[in-house]
N, C-alpha and C positions, 0 to 999 in steps of 0.2 A: 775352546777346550784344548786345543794346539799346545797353549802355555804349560800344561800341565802335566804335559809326559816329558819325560827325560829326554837328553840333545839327541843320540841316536834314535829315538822312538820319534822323535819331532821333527827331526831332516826324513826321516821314512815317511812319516805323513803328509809331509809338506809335499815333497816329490808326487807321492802318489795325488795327490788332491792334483797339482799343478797340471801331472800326465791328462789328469780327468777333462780339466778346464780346456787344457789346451787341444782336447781329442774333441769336445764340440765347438769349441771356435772354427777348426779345420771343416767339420759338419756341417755347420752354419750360424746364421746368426740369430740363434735359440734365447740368448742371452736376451733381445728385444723383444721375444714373439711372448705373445701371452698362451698360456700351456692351458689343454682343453682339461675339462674336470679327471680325468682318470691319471695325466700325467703330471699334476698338481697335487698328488698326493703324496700325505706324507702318516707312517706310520711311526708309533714310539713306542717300545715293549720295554718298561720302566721293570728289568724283571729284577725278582725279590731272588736271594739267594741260595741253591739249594731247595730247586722249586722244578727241576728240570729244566733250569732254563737253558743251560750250553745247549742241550739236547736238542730245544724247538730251535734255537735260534740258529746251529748247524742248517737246521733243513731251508730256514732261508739262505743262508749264504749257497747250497748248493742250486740254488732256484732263480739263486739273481740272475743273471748271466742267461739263461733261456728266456723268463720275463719279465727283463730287459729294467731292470731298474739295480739301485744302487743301497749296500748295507753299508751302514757307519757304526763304531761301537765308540759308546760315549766311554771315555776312560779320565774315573776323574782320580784326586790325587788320593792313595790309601784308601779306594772304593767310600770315598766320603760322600753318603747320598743325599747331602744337604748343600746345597749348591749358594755360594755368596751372592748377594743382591746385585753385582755388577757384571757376575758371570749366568745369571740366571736371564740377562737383557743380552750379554750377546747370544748365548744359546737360541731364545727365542728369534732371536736376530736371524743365527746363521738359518736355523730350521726352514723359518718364514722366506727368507728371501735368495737362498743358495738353489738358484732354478738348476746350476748343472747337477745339482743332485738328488735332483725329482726325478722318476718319484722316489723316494728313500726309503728305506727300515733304518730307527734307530734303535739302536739297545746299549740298555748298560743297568748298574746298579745305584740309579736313580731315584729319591724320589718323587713325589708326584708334582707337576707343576702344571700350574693354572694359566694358560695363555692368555686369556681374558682378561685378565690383570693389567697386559702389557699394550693393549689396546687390537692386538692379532684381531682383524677379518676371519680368516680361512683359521681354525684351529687345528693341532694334528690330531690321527685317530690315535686313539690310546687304549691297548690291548695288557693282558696281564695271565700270568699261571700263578695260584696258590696250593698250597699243600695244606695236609693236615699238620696243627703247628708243633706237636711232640716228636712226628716225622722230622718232621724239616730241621729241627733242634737234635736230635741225634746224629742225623747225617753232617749238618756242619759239625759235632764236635768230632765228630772221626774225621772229617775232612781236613779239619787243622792243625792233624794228627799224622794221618798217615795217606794225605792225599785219595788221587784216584785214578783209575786205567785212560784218563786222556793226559795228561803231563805226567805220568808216573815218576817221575827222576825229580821231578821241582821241589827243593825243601820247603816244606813248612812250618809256619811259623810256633807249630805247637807238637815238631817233631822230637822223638826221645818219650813223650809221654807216656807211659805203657797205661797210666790207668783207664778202667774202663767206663761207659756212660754211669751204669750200677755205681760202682765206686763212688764218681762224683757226686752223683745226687746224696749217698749214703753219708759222705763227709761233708756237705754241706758246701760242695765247690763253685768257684763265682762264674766258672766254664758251663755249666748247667744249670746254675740258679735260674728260678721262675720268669727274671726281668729278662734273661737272654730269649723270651720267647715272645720279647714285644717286639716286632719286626713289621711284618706282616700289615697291622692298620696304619702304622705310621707310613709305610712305604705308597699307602691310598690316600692316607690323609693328607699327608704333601708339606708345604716348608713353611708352615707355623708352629710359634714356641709349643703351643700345649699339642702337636703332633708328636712328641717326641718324650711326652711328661709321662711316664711308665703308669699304666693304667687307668688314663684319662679316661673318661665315661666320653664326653667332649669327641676326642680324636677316632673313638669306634664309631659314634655317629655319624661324624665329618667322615669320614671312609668309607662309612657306607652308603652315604648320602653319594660320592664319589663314584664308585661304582658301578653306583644305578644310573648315576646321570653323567660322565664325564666319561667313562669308559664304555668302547663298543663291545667290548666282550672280554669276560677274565674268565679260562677255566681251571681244572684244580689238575695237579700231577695226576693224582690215581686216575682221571679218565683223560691223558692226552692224544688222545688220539681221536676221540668226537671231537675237541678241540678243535685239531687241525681242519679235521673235514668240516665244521662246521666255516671255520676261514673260509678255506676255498671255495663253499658255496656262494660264500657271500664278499668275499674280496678277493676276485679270481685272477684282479690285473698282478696281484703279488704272489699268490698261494697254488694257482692254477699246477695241479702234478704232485700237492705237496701230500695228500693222505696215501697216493700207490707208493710215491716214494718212502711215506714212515714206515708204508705196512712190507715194503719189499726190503728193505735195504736199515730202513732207519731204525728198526727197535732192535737191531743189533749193532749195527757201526754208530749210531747218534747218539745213544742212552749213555750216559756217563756212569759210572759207576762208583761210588764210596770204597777203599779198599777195606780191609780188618772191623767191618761195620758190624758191631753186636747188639740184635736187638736189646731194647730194657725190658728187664722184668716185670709183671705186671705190679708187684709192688712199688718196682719205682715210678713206674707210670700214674698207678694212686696216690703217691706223694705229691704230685708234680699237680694231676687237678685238684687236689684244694688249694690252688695258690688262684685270686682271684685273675689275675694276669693270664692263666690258661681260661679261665671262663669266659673272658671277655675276646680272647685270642681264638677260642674254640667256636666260642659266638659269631666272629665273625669271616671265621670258616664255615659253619654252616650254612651263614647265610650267604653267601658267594656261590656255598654247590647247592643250595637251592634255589637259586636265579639260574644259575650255569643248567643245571636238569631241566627248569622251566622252560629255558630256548632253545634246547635241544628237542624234548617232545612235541615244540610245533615246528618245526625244522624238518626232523627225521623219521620214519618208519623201520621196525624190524620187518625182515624175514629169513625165515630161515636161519636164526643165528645173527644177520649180517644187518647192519643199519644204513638204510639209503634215504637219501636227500632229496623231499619232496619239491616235486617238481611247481612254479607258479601256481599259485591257488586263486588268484584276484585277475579279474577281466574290466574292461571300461566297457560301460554301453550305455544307449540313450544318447549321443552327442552330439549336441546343439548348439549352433545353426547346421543343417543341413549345408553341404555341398552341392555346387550344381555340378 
């Protein structure tokens, strides 16, 4: 992926990789040792845009560094999330076999890739945030408008615009139209032609076929924060700190913000679902946060307000042969 950023952005990565390589050689000879299951891991947060994800993915990068493993942000050219057939085998390349950067997080605006294809033993875990998709469609088009309170000064590319979401839907603009709300399955369904075919029946199935079986966990923006905790119950070599930290620190310095974001009116919101593309979009939001709710309720308990992470529920017993 080297190739693919600009010559200053690619001597800075080059360097920093080389410091990395060359900081375990001095360590030792890690490069030979075969790495026990926890530090052979490798996560990828394929995340969709406008999903909160800078948000979650700040709270790894403040996380690495205490437990001890390595974030990389996949940057590809013009956030193009369809990756070429020859850059799609080094990726899995590098993933698979870059031990100094186990265990890793990757993130970027990806989509989904099938390791299995590539003949991968060990595949990586693949993790995801969705939103609800009229959400997520509003906030990008303010986003490409007037930015937002983490790069505040960065022009964008649809700066100058004054009109507003209403507006667009009401004139019929290609900034709002229905099809910009196909995002979402195809970033699950992954890099096949009809993933990307606007409304494929096909590509919601294959996504959500994805989800359930490809991915260890995708939760939705409106609940991120059972998200997190639900992480670190259950992948603590990366996440270990990560809910005190969202609930202390992060739902005010990590949460990105959209600036000049004006809700839509509810007429324009009824416009928007008769377009078959939000039903099929909506559909498979719903069914995301009703798998996301389902593993949460055997996960978690209330009280008092607060929800806590039930502790091991499963014992072995009966184990035979006896010992002497």
């Amino acid at each position: 992926m080297l190739n693919q950023l600009s010559h200053p952005e690619r001597a800075i990565a080059r360097h920093e990789v080389r410091e990395i390589e060359q900081r375990h050689t001095m360590d030792g000879p890690r490069q030979e040792a075969v790495l026990d299951e926890e530090e052979d891991m490798v996560i990828i947060y394929n995340r969709v845009p406008k999903t909160a994800s800078t948000s979650f993915t700040n709270i790894a990068y403040d996380l690495c560094a205490k437990n001890k493993y390595h974030v990389l942000h996949i940057n590809t050219t013009k956030n193009n999330p369809v990756m070429s057939l020859q850059d799609q085998v080094r990726f899995v390349k590098n993933i698979t076999s870059w031990k100094e950067m186990k265990p890793g997080f990757y993130h970027g605006h990806v989509s989904y890739l099938d390791f299995a294809k590539f003949g991968v033993k060990k595949k990586p875990i693949y993790i995801n945030v969705i939103r609800d998709p009229i959400e997520r469609l509003v906030s990008y088009y303010y986003f490409l408008r007037f930015g937002d309170d983490y790069r505040p000064g960065l022009r964008r590319r649809k700066q100058g615009d004054k009109k507003t979401f209403d507006e667009c839907v009401a004139e019929g603009g290609s900034d709002c139209a229905p099809e910009k709300l196909w995002l979402q399955i195809p970033f699950f369904c992954g890099h096949s032609s009809e993933c990307w075919n606007v409304g494929s029946r096909w590509a919601m199935d294959q996504a959500k076929y994805n989800l359930i079986n490809e991915y260890f966990l995708v939760g939705v923006t409106e609940e991120l924060e059972d998200f997190i905790m639900l992480l670190e119950a259950a992948l603590p070599r990366f996440f270990r700190g990560a809910t005190e930290l969202y609930r202390t620190v992060g739902k005010k310095s990590h949460l990105r913000k959209t600036t000049e974001k004006k809700l839509p009116t509810k007429q324009t919101i009824a416009k928007l679902q008769q377009s078959d593309i939000w039903k099929m979009e909506n559909e498979f939001y719903e069914f995301a946060l009703e798998q996301f709710q389902f593993i949460r309720a055997h996960a978690v308990r209330e009280k008092d307000g607060d929800l806590y992470i039930l502790a091991q529920n499963f014992f072995y017993e009966k184990i035979y042969p006896k010992s002497n």
